[in-house]
Short mmCIF file of the C-alpha atoms (twelve columns), coordinates in Angstrom:
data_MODEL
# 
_entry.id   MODEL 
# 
loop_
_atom_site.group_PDB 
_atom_site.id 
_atom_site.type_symbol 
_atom_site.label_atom_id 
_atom_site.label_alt_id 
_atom_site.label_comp_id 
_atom_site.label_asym_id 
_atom_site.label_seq_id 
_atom_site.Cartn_x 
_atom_site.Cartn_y 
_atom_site.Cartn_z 
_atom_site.pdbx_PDB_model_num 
ATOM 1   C CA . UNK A 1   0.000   0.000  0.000   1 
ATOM 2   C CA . UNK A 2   1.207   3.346  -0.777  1 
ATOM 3   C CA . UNK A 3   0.071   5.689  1.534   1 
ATOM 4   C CA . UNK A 4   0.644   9.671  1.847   1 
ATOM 5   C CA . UNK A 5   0.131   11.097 5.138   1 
ATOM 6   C CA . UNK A 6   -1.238  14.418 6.160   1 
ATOM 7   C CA . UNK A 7   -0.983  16.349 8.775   1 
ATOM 8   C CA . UNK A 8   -0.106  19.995 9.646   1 
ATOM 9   C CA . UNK A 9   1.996   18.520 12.846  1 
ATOM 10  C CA . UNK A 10  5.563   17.514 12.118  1 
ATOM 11  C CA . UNK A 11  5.808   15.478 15.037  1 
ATOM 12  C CA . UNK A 12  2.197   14.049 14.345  1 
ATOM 13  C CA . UNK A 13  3.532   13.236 10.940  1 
ATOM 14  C CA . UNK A 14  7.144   11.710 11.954  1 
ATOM 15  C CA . UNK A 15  5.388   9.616  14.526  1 
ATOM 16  C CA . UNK A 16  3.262   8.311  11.578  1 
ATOM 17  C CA . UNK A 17  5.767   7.955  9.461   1 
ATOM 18  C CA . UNK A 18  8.447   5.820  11.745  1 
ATOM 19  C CA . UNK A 19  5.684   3.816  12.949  1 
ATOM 20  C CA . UNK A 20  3.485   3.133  9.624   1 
ATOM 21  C CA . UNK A 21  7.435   2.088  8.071   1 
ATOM 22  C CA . UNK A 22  7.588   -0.789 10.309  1 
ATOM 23  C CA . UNK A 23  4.956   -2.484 8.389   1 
ATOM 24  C CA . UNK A 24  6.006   -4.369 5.378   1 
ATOM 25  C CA . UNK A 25  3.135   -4.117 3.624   1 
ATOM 26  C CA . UNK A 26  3.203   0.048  3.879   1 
ATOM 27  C CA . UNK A 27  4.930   2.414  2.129   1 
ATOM 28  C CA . UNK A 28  4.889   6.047  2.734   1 
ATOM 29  C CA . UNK A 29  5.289   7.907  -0.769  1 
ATOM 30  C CA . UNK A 30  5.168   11.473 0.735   1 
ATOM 31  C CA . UNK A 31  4.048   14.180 3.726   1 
ATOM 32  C CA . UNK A 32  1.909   16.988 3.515   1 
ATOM 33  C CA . UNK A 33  1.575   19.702 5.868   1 
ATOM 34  C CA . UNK A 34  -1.519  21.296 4.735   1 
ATOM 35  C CA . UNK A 35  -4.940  20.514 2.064   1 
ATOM 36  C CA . UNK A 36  -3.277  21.836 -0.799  1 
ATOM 37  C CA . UNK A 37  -0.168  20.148 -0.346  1 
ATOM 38  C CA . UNK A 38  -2.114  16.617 0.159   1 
ATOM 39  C CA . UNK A 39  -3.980  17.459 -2.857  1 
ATOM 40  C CA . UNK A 40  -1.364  18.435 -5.171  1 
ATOM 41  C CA . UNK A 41  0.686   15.200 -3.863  1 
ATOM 42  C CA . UNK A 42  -1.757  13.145 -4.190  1 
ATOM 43  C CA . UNK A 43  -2.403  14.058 -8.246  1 
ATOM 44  C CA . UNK A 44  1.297   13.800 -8.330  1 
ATOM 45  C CA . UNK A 45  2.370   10.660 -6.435  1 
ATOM 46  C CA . UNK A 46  -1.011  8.844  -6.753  1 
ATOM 47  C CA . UNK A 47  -1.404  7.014  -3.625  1 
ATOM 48  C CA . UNK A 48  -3.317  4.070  -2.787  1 
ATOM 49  C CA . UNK A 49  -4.511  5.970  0.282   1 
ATOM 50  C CA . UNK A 50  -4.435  9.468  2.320   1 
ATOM 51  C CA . UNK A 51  -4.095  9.543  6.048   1 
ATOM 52  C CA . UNK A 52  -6.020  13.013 6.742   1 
ATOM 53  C CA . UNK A 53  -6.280  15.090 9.549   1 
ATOM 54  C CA . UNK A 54  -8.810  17.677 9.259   1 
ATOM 55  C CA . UNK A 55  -7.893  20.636 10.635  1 
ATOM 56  C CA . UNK A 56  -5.032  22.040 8.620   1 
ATOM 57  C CA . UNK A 57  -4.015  25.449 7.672   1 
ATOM 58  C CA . UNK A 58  -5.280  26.906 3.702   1 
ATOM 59  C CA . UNK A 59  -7.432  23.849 3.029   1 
ATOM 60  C CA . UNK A 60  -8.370  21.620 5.875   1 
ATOM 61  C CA . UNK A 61  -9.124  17.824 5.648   1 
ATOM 62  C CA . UNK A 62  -12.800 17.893 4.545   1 
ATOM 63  C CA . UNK A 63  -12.440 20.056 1.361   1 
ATOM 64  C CA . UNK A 64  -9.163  18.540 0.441   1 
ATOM 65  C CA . UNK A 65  -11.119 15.105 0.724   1 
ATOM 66  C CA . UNK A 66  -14.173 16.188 -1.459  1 
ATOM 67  C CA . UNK A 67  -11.271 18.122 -4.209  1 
ATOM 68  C CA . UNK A 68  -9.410  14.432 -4.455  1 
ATOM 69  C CA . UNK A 69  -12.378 12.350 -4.444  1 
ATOM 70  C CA . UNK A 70  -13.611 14.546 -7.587  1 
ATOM 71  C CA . UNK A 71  -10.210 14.415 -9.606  1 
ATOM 72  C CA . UNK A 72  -9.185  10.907 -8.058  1 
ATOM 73  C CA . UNK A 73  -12.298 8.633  -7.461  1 
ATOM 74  C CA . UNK A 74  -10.724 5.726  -6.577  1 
ATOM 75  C CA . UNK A 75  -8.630  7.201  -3.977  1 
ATOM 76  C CA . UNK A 76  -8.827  5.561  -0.507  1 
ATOM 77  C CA . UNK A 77  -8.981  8.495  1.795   1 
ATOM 78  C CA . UNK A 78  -8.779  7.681  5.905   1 
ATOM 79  C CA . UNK A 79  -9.497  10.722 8.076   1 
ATOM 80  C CA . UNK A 80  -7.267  10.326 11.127  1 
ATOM 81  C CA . UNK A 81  -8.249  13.318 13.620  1 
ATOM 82  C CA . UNK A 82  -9.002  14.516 17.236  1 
ATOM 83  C CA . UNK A 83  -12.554 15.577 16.506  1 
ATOM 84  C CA . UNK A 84  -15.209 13.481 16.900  1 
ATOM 85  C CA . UNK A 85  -18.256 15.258 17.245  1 
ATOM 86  C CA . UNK A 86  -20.850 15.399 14.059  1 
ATOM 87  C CA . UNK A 87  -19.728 18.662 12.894  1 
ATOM 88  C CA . UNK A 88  -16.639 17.186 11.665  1 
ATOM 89  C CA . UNK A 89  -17.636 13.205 11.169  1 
ATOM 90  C CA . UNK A 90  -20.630 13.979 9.105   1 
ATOM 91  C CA . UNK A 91  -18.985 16.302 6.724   1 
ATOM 92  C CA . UNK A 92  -16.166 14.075 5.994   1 
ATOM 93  C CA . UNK A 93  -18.016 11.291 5.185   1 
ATOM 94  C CA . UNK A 94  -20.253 13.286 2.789   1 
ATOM 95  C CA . UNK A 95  -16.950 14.309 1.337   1 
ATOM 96  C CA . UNK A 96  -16.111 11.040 0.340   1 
ATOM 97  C CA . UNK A 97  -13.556 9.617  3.261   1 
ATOM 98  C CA . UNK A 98  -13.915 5.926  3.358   1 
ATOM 99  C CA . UNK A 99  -12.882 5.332  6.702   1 
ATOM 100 C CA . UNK A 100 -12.846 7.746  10.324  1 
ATOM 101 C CA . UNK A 101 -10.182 7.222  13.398  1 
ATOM 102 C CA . UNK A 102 -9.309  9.128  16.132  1 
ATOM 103 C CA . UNK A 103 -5.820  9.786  16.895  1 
ATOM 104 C CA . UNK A 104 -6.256  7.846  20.622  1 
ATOM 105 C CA . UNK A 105 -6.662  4.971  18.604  1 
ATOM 106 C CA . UNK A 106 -4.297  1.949  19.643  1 
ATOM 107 C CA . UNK A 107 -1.678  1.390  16.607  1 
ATOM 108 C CA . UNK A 108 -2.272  -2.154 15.781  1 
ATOM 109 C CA . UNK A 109 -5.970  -0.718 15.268  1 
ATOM 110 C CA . UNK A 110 -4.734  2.119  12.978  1 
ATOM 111 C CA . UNK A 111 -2.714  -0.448 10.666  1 
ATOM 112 C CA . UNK A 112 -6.117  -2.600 10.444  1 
ATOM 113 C CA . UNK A 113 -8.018  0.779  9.751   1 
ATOM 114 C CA . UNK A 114 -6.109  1.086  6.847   1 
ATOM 115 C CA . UNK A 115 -6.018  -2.166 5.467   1 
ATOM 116 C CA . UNK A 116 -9.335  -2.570 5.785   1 
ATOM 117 C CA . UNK A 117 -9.919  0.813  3.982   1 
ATOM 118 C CA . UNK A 118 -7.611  -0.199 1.364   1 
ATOM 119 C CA . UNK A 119 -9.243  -3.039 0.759   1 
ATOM 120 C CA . UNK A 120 -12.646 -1.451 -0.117  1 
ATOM 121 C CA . UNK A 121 -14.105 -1.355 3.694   1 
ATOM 122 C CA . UNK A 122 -15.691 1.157  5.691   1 
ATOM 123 C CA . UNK A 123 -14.010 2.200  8.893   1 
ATOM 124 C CA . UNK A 124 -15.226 4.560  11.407  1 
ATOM 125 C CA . UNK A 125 -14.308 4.562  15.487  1 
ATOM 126 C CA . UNK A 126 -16.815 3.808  17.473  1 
ATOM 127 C CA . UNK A 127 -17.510 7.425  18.857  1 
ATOM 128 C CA . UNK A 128 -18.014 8.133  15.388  1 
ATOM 129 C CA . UNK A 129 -20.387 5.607  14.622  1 
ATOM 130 C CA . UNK A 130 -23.340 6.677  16.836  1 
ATOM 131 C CA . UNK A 131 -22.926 9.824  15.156  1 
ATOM 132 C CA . UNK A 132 -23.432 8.309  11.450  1 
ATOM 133 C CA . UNK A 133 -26.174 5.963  12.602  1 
ATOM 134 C CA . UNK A 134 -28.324 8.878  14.346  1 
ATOM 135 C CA . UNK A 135 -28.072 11.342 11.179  1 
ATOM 136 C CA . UNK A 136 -29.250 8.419  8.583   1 
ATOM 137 C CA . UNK A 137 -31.836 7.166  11.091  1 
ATOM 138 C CA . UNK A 138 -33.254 10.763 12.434  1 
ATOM 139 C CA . UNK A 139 -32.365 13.203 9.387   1 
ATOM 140 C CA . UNK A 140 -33.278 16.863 10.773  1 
ATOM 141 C CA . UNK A 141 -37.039 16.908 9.461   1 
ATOM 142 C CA . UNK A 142 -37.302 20.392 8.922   1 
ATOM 143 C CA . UNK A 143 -34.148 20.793 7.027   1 
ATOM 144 C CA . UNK A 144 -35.255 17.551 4.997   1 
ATOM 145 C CA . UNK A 145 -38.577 19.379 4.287   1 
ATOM 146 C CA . UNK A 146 -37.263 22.305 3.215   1 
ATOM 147 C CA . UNK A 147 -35.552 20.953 0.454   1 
ATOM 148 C CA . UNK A 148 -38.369 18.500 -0.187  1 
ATOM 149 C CA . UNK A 149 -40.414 22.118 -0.593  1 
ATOM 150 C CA . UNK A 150 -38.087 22.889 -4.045  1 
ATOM 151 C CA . UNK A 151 -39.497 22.437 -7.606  1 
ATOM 152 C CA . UNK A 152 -36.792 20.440 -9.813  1 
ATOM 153 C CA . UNK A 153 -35.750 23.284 -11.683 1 
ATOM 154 C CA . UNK A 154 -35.559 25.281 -8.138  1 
ATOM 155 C CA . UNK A 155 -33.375 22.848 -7.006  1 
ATOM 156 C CA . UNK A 156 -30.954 22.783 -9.996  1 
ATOM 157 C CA . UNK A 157 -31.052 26.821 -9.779  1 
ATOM 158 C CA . UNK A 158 -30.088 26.033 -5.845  1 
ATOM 159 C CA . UNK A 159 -27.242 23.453 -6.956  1 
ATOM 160 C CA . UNK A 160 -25.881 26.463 -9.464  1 
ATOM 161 C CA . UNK A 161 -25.837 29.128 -7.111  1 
ATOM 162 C CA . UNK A 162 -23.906 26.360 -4.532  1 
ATOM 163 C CA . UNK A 163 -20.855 25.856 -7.601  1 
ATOM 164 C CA . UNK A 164 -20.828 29.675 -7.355  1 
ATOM 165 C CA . UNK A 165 -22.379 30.518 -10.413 1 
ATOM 166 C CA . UNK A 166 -24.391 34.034 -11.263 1 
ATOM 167 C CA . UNK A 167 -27.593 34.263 -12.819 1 
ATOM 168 C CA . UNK A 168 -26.253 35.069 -15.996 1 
ATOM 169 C CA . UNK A 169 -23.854 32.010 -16.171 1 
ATOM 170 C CA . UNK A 170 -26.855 30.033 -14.362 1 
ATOM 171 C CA . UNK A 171 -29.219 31.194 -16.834 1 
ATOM 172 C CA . UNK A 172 -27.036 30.083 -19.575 1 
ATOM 173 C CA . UNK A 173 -26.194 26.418 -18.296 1 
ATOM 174 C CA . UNK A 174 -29.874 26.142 -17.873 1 
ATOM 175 C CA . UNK A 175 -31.020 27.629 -20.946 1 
ATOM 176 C CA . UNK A 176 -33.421 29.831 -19.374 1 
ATOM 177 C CA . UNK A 177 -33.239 33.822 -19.091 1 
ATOM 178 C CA . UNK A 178 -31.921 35.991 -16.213 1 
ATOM 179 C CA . UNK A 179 -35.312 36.779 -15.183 1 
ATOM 180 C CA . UNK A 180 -36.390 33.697 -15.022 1 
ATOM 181 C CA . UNK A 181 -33.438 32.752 -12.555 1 
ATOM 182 C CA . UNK A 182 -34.468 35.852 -10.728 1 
ATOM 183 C CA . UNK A 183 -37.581 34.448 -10.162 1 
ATOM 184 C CA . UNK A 184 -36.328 31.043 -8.837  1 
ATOM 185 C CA . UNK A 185 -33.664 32.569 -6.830  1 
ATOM 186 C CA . UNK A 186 -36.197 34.514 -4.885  1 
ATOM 187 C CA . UNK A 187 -38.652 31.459 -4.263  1 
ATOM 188 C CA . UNK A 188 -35.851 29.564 -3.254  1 
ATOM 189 C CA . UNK A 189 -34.784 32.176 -0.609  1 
ATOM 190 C CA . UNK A 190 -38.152 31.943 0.807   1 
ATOM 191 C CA . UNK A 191 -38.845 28.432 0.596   1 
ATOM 192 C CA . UNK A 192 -35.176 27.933 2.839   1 
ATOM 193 C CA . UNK A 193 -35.768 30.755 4.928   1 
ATOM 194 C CA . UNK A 194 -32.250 32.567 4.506   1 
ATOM 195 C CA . UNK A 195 -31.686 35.649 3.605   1 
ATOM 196 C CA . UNK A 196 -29.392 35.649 0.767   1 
ATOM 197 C CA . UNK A 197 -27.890 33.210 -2.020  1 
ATOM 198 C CA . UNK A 198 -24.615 32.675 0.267   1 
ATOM 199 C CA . UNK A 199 -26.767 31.318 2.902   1 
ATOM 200 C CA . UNK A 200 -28.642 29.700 0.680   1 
ATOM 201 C CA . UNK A 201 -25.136 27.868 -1.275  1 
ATOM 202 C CA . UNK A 202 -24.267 27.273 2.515   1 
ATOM 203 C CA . UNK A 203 -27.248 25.218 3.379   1 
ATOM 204 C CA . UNK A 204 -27.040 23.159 -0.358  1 
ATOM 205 C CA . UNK A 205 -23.238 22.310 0.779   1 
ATOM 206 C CA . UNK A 206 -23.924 21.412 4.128   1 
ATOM 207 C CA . UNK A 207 -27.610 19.155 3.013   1 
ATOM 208 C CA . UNK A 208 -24.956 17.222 0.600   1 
ATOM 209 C CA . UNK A 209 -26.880 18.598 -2.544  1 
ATOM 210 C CA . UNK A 210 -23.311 19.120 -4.136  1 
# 
């Protein structure tokens, strides 16, 4: 397995490093100290699998995950972290990490983390799991209503405004005019109760809707 570790700790990372090297079936192709790095490395070196912590300096763990999950989908990414409360564990998963330990975790349970990852498997801690079980079993209902409460082409306005698009480029993609995405905008604001489009891109992100 070729694995490239990041972390913004140096210590965090050598301790990874001398340990992970002691198993023969592991090698470590590179460090990163921050998102970008681990993205740019991992385009570059093309791991089997990223060891990511999640908070890290310029791009932190979650949106480096989602950028190499688009550009590499076969990656094997393994968030390895402090934070396990659902802020952090249900955002990374939506990102596309295939596997969620804590940094307390015993080595010899680390190692089968990542084999197990490697291998196609799911891995999450067990203070994470309770977290992941709750949110698919008890989704928010009035967040799931509100999106329920968008037409189709209200929601594909609200998944255009989320890439960062304006009305005119949204207008164009969807081959409708600038006062017709006016329109949608507007019932969209209502229907979500926020008060402008950012808010509005904020909640698509955070519902998973891109």
């Amino acid at each position: 397995m070729r694995i490239l570790i990041a972390d913004d700790h140096h210590v965090v990372r050598r301790g990874l490093v001398f340990f992970l090297r002691t198993q023969s079936d592991i090698e470590i192709v590179g460090e990163a100290k921050n998102g970008y790095e681990a993205v740019e490395l991992a385009q570059s070196l093309k791991p089997d699998l990223v060891l990511m912590d999640l908070v890290m300096p310029e791009l932190d763990g979650i949106e480096a995950t989602k950028k190499l999950t688009q550009v590499m989908p076969d990656i094997k990414i393994l968030i390895l972290t402090s934070f396990s409360d659902q802020d952090y564990v249900i955002p990374a998963i939506r990102a596309g990490a295939s596997g969620y330990q804590l940094k307390d975790v015993e080595p010899d349970q680390l190692v089968k983390a990542i084999r197990a990852v490697y291998n196609g498997e799911n891995q999450l801690h067990p203070k994470v799991m309770n977290h992941v079980l709750t949110h698919v079993t008890n989704p928010p209902v009035s967040e799931t209503n509100k999106l329920l409460d968008l037409t189709k082409r209200e929601t594909e306005v609200l998944t255009e405004i989320a890439k960062g698009k304006s009305n005119k480029e949204i207008a164009s993609d969807l081959v409708i005019t600038e006062k017709t995405v006016k329109t949608h905008v507007s019932n969209i604001l209502a229907k979500l109760d926020v008060a402008d489009r950012t808010q509005a891109a904020l909640y698509a992100v955070k519902q998973g809707l891109v």
